[in-house]
C-alpha positions in Angstrom: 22.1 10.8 -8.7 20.9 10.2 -5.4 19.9 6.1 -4.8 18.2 4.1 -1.3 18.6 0.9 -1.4 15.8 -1.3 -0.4 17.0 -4.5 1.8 17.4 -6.7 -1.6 19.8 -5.0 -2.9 23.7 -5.8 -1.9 25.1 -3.2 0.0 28.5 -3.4 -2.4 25.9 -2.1 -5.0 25.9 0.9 -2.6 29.6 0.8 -2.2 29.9 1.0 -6.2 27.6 3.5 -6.5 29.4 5.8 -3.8 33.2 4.9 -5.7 31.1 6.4 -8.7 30.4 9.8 -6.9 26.4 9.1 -6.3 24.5 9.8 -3.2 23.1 5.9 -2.5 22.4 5.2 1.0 21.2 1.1 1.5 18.0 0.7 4.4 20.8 -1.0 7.2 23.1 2.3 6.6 19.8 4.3 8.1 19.1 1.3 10.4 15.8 0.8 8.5 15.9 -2.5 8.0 12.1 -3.0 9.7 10.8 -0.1 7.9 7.1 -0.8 6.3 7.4 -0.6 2.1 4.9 2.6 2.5 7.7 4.2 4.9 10.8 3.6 2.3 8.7 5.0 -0.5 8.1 8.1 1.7 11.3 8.0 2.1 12.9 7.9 -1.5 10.0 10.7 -2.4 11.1 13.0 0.3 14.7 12.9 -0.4 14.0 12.6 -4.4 16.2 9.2 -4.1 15.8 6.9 -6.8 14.8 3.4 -5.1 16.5 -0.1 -6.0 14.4 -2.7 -4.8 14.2 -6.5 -5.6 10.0 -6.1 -4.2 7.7 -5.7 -7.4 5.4 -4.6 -5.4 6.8 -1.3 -5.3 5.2 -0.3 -8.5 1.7 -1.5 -7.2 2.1 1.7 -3.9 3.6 4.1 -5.9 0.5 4.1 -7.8 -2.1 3.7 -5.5 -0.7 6.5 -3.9 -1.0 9.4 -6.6 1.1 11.2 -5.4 4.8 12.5 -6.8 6.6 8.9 -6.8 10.5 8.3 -6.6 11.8 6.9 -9.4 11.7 2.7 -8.8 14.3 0.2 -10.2 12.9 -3.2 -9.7 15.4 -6.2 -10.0 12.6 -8.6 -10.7 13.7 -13.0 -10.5 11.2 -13.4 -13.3 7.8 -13.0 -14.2 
C-alpha cells in the first residue's frame, strides 16, 4: 500500500511502514511541512496514497470536495 503521512503522525510510523515493504512517505520527507490541508489531500489523491492524519478535519474536505478522495485514517484524541 502506498501511505503520506500528515505532520501528526510520528515519522517511525513511516519507518515501520517502509521495514514492512509499503510505499509511506511522511509531509517533512517531501519538505511539506507548511503545506495547506487542501494541498496534502491533493496530494494523497494524485498519488492514490492513503493519508494518516491526527486532523479530523480531513473527512469534512474530502467531502466537500466531491471528488475521488484518498483513503483517510484519522487518529482522533477523542470525541
Amino acid at each position: 500500500m502506498k501511505f503520506l503521512a500528515d505532520m501528526g503522525i510520528s515519522p517511525l510510523t513511516v519507518e515501520w511502514l517502509a521495514e514492512k515493504g509499503h510505499d509511506a512517505v511522511h509531509l517533512l520527507d517531501l519538505d511539506a511541512s507548511q503545506t495547506r490541508d487542501s494541498e496534502i489531500l491533493r496530494r494523497a489523491r494524485d498519488e492514490s496514497r492513503v493519508l494518516l492524519t491526527h486532523a479530523l478535519d480531513f473527512s469534512e474536505l474530502v467531502a466537500a470536495s466531491q471528488g475521488p478522495s484518498p483513503a483517510s485514517l484519522s487518529f482522533g484524541y477523542g470525541t
